[in-house]
Every structure is written in structure tokens, then in C-alpha cells.
N, C-alpha and C positions, 0 to 999 in steps of 0.2 A: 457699689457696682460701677464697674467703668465703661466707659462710652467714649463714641469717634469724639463728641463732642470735648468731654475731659482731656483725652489726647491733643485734639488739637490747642485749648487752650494752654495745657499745659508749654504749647510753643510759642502762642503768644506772650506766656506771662515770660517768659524767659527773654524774649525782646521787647519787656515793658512795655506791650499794645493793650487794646480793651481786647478782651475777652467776650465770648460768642455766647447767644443763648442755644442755636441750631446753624447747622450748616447752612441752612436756606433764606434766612435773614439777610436784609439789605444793608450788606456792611458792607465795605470792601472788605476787613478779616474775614469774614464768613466765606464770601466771594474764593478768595486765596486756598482756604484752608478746604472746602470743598471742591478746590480746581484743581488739589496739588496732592489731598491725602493718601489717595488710593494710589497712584504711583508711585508716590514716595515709600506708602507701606510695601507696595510687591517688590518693588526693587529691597529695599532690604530683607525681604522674606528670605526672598532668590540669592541672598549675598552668604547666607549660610544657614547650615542643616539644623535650626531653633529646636529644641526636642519636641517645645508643644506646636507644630506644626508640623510633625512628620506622621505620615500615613503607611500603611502597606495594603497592598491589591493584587490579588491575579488579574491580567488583563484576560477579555473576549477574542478569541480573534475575528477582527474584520471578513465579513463577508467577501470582500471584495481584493485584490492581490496587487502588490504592486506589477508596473509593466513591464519592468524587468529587472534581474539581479537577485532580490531577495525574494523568497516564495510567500510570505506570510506580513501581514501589516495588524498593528494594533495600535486602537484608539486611546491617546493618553487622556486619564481622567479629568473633566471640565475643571477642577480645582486642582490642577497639578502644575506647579510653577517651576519645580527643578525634580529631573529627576537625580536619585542620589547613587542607589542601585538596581541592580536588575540581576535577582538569583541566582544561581547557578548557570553563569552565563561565560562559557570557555568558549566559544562562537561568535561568530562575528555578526554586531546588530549595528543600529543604525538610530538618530531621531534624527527625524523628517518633518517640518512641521510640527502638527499635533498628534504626529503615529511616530512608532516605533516600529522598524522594518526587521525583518528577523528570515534564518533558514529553520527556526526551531518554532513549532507550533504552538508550546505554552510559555508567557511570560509574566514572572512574578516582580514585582516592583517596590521600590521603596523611595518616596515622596517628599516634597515638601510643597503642603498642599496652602491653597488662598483660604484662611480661615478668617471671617469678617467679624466676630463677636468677640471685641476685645475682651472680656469676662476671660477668655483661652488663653489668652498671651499672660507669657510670664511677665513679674513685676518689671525687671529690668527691659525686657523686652517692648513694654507698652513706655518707658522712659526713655529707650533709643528713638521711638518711632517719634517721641515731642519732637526730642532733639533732631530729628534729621528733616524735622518737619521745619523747625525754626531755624534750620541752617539756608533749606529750601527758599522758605517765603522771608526770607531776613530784609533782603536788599527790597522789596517791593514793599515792606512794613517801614521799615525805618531812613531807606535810601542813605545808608549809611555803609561804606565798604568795610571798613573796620568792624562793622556788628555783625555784619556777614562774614567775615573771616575769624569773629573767635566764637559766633555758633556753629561754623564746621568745626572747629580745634574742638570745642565744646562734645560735641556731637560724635568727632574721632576717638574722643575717650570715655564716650558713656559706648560707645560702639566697642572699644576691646575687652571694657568689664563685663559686658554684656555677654560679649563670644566668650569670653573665659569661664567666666562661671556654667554659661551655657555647655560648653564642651568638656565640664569637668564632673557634669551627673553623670554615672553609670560609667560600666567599663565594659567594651564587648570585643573579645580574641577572636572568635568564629563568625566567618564573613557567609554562613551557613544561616546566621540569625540576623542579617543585614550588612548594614554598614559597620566593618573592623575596626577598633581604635588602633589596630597597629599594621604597620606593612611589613606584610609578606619578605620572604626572603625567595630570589631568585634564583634563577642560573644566571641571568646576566650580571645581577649585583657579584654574584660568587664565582664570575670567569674571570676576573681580576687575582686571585687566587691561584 
């Protein structure tokens, strides 16, 4: 079973520090790695569409309307970090903060939502998140610039093997079922023509 805790040492061992029993123990590691985890995990959440992190929702609409422009507002879900798509959507929308501003009254969505139980994250995926964590807290571990600069190189390549394999599950044509693996062809691609 994996834990934030495994995670984060997993970045310590990688810049040969001691290693944590819990985040909340009086180390400075512990200190770091609970000062630094959660934003380092959402920002790479956010950095692309992870399979095991995407969700789908119709939104509510908001009671409430924006004050001008768009007729309808919807609140994006408390654990929604990027939106990826929004359904059937040949209209013109909008994100605004935590709403999506809209002329069309329902909107269907497709996420990449904050999921906190590492148990969810793929294997590779819970490896990037060491690594970005050790690239992170390198130079305040080791004070060494050289160790910070080949845990990011480190961390840039546990990060495309990661996106790679992550973007090579499944195969989706119809942007009817989400997010399309291929793009569309245009008229503007095809006024060259």
C-alpha cells in the first residue's frame, strides 16, 4: 500500500537524506517534504490529463448569473484542477475563476480532478511525483547545485516516460466520448488547398 509518506521518501532516498517516519515529525526532511508535497503533486497533476485522474460531471447551474456577457455561470468541482473538455460545446464559454461562464444552460465536463490517495495513482505516476518532489526540495537537502540540477534531468525523464505511457492507454476518435486522440480537420487547415 502506498502513502504520501513512501512518496516522499522515495525523494529523499534519491538525494541520499534520512528518510521520514510521518510528515509531522521534527526533522527538517519531514518539515520539506510536508511544506512542499501537495504543490508539487497538483502542479504536476495540472501538467497533464493522467488517465487515473480524470473524471466526468454535468455541472449545476449556478443560482446566481454572471453581471454581464454570459447568461449562465457554473461552479467547477472542489477537486477540479484542469479542465480538459466541455461537451458539445460549439459556443462560446469561458473559465473564470472557479466557474465556467456559458450562453448554454447545461454543461458536461471532463477533468483532471485532486485525487489525495496515492493507492489511485499509477505506478509511474506515484515515481514522477518522488522525483519532482527530489528535484524540489534537492538544494535545501543537500545544498548542493549539482544535485539539484541532475534531480530535475532525473525527474525530466521519469516525467516523459511517464506522459508516454500514460498517453498510450486507450484510443478515443469521437470527441462525443471526451477528449479525442486525434485532431479534427478543418476548413482553415484545408483553405490552404
Amino acid at each position: 500500500m502506498a502513502s504520501v509518506v513512501d512518496i516522499c521518501n522515495g525523494a529523499l532516498n534519491q538525494l541520499g537524506a534520512s528518510t521520514i517516519l510521518s510528515l509531522t515529525e521534527d526533522s527538517k526532511n519531514a518539515r520539506l517534504c510536508n511544506a512542499r508535497y501537495t504543490q508539487v503533486r497538483d502542479s504536476l497533476f495540472r501538467s497533464h490529463p493522467w488517465n487515473c485522474l480524470i473524471k466526468r460531471v454535468e455541472l449545476a447551474k449556478d443560482t446566481e448569473t454572471p453581471s454581464w456577457g454570459f447568461s449562465y455561470q457554473f461552479t467547477l468541482p472542489a477537486d477540479c484542477l484542469r479542465v480538459l473538455t466541455i461537451l458539445n460545446y460549439d459556443y462560446d464559454y469561458k473559465i473564470e475563476g472557479r466557474k465556467i461562464v456559458a450562453n448554454h444552460g447545461t454543461v458536461k465536463i471532463q477533468y483532471v480532478s485532486r485525487v489525495t490517495d496515492p493507492n489511485q495513482y499509477d505506478e509511474l505516476l506515484r515515481e514522477t511525483i518522488s522525483s519532482a518532489l527530489a528535484a524540489d526540495i534537492a538544494y535545501a537537502v543537500t545544498s548542493s547545485n549539482p544535485v539539484a540540477s541532475n534531480m530535475y534531468n532525473l525527474f525530466q525523464d521519469k516525467l516523459k516516460e511517464a506522459r508516454f505511457v500514460d498517453a498510450t492507454e486507450g484510443y478515443n476518435t469521437n470527441p462525443d466520448n471526451g477528449q479525442a486522440d486525434v485532431v479534427g480537420v478543418s476548413s482553415f487547415i484545408n483553405a490552404r488547398y
